[in-house]
C-alpha distance (Angstrom), angle and dihedral (degrees) to the residues before:
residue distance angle dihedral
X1 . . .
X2 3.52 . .
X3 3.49 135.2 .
X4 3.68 129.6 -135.8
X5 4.11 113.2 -153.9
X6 4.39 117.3 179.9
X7 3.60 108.8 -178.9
X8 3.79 116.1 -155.8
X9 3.53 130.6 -167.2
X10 3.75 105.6 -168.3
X11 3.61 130.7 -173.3
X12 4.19 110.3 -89.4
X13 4.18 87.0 -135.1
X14 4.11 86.1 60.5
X15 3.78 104.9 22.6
X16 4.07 89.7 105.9
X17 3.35 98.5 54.3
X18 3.29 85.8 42.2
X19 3.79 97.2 54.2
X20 3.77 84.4 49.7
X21 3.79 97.0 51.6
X22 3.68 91.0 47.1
X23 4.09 94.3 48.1
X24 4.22 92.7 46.3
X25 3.33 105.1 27.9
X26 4.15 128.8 12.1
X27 3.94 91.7 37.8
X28 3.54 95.4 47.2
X29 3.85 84.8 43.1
X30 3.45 94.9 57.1
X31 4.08 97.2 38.5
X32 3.86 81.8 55.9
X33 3.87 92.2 66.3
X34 3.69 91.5 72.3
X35 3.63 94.5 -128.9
X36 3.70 101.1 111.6
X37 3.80 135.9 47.6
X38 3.68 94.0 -156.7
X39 3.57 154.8 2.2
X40 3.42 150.9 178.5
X41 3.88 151.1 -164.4
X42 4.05 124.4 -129.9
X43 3.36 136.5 172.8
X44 3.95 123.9 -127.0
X45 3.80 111.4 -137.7
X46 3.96 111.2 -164.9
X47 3.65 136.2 84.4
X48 3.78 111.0 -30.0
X49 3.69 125.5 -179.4
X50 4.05 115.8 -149.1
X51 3.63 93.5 -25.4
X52 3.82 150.1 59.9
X53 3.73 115.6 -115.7
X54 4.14 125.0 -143.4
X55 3.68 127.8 170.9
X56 3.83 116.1 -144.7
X57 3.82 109.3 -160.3
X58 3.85 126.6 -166.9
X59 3.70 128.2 -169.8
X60 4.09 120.1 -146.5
X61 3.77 118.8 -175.6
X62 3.86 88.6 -135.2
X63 3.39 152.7 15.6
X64 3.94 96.0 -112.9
X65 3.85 89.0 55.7
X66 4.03 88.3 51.0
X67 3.99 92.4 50.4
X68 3.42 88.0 41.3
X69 3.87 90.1 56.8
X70 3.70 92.5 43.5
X71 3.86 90.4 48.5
X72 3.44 98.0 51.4
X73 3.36 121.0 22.1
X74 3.94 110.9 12.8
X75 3.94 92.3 86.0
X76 3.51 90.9 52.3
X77 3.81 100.1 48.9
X78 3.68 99.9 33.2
X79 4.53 81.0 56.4
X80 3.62 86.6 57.0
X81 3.48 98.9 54.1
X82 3.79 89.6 41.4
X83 3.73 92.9 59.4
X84 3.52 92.9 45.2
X85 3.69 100.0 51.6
X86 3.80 107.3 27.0
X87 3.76 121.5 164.4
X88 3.92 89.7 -0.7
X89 4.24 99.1 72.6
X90 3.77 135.6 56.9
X91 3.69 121.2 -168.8
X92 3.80 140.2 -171.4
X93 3.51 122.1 -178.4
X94 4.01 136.4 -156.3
X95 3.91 140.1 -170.1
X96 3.81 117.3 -151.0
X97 3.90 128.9 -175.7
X98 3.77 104.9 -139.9
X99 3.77 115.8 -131.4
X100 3.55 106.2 -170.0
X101 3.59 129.7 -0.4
X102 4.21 111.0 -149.4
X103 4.48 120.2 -167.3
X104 3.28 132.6 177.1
């Protein structure tokens, strides 16, 4: 499986409506691709400067479905929040194989 992690640090004068945008409409967005099988929003505690920081994680069963996503729909979705947010956001994004997964 891999795991799909964007980290945000978003202006603190935006960051509810950007919570709120994220929670109706880009998560859903990207859920709706197909691609993933889960995800999730966190926030990152430490030292921040001029921003808060989340983490939005997304789970794909494979690496096909994660190319696929980044093929065809990443451009797209990642414009839209550009647009949205310009000048008040920056973003880094990773791709992880996961190993082992271990529940309680």
């Amino acid at each position: 499986m891999i795991l799909y992690n964007v980290t945000v640090s978003i202006d603190p004068n935006v960051h509810e409506d950007w919570l709120k945008w994220m929670r109706e409409s880009h998560i859903p967005d990207v859920m709706e691709t197909g691609c993933f099988i889960e995800s999730r929003i966190s926030r990152v505690h430490g030292e921040e400067e001029g921003g808060l920081t989340f983490a939005i994680s997304y789970v794909a069963e494979s690496q096909g479905l994660y190319d696929q996503y980044t093929n065809e729909y990443a451009s797209k979705l990642q414009a839209e929040h550009s647009a949205r947010y310009s000048g008040k956001f920056a973003a880094f994004r990773t791709m992880l194989t996961i190993l082992d997964e271990f529940k309680k």
